[in-house]
C-alpha positions in Angstrom: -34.2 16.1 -6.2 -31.0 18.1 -5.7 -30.3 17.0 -2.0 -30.8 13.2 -2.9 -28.2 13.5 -5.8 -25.4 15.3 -3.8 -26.0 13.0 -0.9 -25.1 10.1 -3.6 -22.3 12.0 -4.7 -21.1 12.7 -2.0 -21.4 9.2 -0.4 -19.4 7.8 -3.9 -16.8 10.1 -3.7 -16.1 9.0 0.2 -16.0 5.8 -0.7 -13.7 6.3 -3.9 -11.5 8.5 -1.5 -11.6 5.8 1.1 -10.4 3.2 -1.3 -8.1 5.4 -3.0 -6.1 6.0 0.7 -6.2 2.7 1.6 -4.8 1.5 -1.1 -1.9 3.6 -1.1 -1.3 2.7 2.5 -1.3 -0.8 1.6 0.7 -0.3 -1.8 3.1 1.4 0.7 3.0 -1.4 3.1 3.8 -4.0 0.6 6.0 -2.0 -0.8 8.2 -1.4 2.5 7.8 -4.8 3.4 8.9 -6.6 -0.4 12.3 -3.7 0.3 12.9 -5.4 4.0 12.6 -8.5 2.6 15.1 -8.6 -0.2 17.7 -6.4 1.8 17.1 -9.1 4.3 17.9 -11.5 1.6 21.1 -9.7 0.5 22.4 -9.6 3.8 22.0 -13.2 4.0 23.6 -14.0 0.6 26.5 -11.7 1.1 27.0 -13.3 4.6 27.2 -16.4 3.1 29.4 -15.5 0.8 31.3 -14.4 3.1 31.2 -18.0 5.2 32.5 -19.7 1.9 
């Protein structure tokens, strides 16, 4: 019936939008923290630069 097939659909798409915001949220995450670590880095290298 009708009903059954949008309640599929929309079930799918809620979970297709739920995975889809998640994993932007964690791209971003990973993304924010692989930028914190290498300016971390950098500070550290240039500070040791610095010491030599």
């Amino acid at each position: 019936s009708k009903e059954v097939a949008w309640s599929i659909l929309i079930s799918e798409s809620t979970d297709l939008y739920r995975e889809t915001v998640t994993g932007k949220f964690h791209k971003a995450y990973q993304t924010s923290s692989l930028c914190a670590f290498w300016s971390n880095h950098f500070s550290q290298t240039s500070l040791g630069d610095v010491d030599d």
